[in-house]
C-alpha positions, 0 to 999 in steps of 0.5 A, spaced: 875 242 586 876 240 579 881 234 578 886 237 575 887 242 581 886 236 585 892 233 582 896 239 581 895 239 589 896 232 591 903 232 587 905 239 591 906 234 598 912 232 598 910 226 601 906 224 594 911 227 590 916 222 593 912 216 592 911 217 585 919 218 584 920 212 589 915 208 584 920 212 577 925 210 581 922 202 582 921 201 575 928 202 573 930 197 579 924 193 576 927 192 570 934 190 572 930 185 577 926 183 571 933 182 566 937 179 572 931 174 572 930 172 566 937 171 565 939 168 571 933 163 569 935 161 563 942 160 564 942 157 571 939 151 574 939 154 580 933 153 584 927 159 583 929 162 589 935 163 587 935 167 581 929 170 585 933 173 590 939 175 586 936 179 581 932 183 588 938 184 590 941 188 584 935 191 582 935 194 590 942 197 589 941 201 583 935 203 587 938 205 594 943 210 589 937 213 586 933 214 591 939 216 596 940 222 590 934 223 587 927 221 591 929 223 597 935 227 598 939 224 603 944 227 606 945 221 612 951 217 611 951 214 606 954 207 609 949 207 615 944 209 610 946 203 605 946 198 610 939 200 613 936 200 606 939 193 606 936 191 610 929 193 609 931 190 601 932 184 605 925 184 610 922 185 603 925 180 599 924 175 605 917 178 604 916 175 596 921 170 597 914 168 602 910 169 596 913 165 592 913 159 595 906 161 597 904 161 589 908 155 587 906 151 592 899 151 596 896 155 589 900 151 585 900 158 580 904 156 574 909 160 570 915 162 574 914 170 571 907 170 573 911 168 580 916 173 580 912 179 578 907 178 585 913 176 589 917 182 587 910 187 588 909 185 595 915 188 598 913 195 594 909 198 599 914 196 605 920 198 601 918 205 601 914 207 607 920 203 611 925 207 608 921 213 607 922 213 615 927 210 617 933 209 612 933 216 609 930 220 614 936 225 614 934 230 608 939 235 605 
């Protein structure tokens, strides 16, 4: 099998085909986040986690909006549906919020984007196979 069938093969499933738009869709979130966060940290005092959580959370509503439309075509009820990817957006954040504190504290990693960044990936891979199964189970 050359690669480009092999390729051509994998983006036919649809469980592959859905990650990759749930990464597409991920780095739109991410940009938000990134802006909420770097505006957030500039402009505010307010402690790292703060602005951390904050700008998840808004990077997460865009997401949920078009991964409900687009990614997975959902056809579950959209106030269900919202509060479990809620939910699971909250489990991931508690996830980087706990990475956060593991690079700025014991590992002393300088840089507060350097942090975001690894925070902000440690929940991509819970975010989508929770959701995947569980919030957007229901397909149109």
């Amino acid at each position: 099998m050359t690669t480009r069938n092999f390729v051509a093969a994998a983006i036919a499933r649809r469980g592959v085909r859905q990650f990759v738009k749930f990464g597409i869709v991920g780095a739109s979130g991410f940009v938000v986040n990134l802006i909420a966060f770097t505006v957030l940290d500039k402009a505010t005092h307010w402690p790292f986690i703060w602005d951390f959580s904050i700008a998840f959370m808004l990077g997460g509503v865009s997401n949920y909006a078009l991964n409900r439309v687009w990614t997975f075509r959902s056809s579950g009820h959209p106030g269900r549906e919202g509060m479990q990817f809620l939910t699971v957006s909250f489990l991931a954040l508690l996830l980087g919020d706990l990475v956060s504190w593991f690079l700025k504290g014991p590992l002393h990693v300088a840089g507060n984007h350097r942090v975001w960044f690894a925070a902000t990936v440690s929940g991509m891979f819970l975010n989508f196979f929770v959701n995947k199964y569980w919030t957007f189970k229901d397909r149109a």
